[in-house]
C-alpha positions as CSV (number, residue, x, y, z in Angstrom):
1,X,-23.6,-15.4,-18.6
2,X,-25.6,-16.6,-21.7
3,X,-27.7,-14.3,-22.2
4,X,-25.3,-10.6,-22.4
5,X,-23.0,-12.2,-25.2
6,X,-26.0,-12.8,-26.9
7,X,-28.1,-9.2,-26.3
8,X,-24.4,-7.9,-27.4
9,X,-24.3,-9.6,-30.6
10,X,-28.1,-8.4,-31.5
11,X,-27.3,-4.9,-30.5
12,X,-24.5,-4.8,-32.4
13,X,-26.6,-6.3,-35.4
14,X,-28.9,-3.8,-34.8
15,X,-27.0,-0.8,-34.5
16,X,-25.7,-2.1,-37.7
17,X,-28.8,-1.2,-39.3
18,X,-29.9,1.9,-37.3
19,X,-32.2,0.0,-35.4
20,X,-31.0,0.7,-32.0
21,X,-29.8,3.9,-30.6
22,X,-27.4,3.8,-27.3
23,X,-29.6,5.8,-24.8
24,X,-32.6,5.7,-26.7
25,X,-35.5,4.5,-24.7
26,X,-38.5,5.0,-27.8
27,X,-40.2,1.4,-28.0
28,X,-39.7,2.0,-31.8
29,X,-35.8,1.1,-30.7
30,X,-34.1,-2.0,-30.0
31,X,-31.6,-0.8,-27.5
32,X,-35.0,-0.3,-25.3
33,X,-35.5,-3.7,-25.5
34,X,-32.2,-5.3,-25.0
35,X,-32.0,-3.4,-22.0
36,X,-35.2,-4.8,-20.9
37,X,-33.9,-8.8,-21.6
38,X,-30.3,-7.6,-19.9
39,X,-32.2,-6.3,-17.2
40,X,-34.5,-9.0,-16.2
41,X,-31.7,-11.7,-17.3
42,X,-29.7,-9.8,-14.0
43,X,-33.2,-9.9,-11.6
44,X,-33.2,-13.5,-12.6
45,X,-28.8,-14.2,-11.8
46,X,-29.3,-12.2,-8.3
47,X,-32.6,-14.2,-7.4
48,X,-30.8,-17.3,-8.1
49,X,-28.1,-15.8,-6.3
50,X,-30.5,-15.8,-2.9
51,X,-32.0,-18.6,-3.0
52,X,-28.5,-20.7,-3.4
53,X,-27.2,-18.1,0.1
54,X,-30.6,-19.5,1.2
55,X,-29.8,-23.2,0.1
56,X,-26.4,-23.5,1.2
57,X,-26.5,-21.1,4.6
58,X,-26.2,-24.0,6.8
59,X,-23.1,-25.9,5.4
60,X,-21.6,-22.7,4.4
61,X,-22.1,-20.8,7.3
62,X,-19.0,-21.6,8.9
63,X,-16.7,-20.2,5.9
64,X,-18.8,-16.7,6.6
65,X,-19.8,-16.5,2.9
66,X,-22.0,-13.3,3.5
67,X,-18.9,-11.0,2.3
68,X,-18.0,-13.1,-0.8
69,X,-21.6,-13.3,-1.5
70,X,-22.7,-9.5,-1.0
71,X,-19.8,-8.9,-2.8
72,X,-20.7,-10.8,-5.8
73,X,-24.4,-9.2,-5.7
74,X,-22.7,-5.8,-5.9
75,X,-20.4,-6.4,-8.5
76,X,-23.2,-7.4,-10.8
77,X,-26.0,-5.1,-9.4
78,X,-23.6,-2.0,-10.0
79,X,-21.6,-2.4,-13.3
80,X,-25.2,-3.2,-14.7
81,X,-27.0,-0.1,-13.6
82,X,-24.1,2.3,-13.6
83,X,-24.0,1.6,-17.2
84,X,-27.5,2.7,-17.2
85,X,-26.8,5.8,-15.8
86,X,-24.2,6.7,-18.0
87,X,-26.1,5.8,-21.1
88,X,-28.7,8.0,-20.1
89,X,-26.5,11.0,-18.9
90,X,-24.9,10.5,-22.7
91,X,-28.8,10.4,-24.5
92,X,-29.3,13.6,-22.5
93,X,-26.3,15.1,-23.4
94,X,-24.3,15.3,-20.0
95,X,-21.9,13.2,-21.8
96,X,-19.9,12.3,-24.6
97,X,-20.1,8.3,-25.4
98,X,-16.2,8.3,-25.3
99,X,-16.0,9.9,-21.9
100,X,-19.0,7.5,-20.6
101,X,-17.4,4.6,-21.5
102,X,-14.1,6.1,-19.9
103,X,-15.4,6.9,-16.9
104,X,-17.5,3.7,-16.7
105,X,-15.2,1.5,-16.9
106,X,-12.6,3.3,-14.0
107,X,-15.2,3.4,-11.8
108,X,-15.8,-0.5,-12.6
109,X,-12.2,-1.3,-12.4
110,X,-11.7,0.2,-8.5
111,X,-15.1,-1.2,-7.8
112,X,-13.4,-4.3,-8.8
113,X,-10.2,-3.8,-6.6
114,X,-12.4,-3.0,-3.4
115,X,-14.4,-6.4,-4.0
116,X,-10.8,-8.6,-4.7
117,X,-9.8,-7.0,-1.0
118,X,-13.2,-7.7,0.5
């Protein structure tokens, strides 16, 4: 939660001054390395994530929280690495970055509708 407002500020401070490339993954690039920081800042949330399941499975356990919480792991897992995959299907081309980010974000919005009815 603290951490992505503030990779999304240096990114866009780097991009700024052609210092990071969407898609490029040279280690010359910054866009490289603010994946790296989103991506261990996420490892990091859904750890956390298991050990307070693991914490609070006793007193929770009769609200059946396995549903709200799997459902909170998937929302973060997937919108996370799905925008992985689209960044690299634009940096080889697949793509364009309008119709990634188009697509990306449909596939994010009924993602979010199954996990509201879940």
């Amino acid at each position: 939660m603290i951490v992505k407002p503030i990779t999304s500020i240096i990114e866009i401070v780097l991009e700024k001054y052609d210092l990071s490339e969407v898609g490029n993954y040279s280690l010359k690039n910054g866009y490289i390395w603010i994946s790296f920081i989103n991506n261990l800042s996420i490892s990091v949330s859904l750890y956390s994530l298991v050990l307070f399941y693991i914490a609070t499975y006793e007193k929770l356990h009769p609200h059946k929280p396995i549903i709200k919480f799997l459902c909170v792991k998937s929302i973060i897992f997937f919108s996370y690495w799905q925008q992985c995959l689209f960044n690299m299907l634009q940096a080889m081309g697949v793509t364009s970055h309008t119709s990634a980010v188009r697509v990306l974000n449909v596939v994010i919005c009924g993602e979010l509708v199954l996990a509201a009815v879940a």
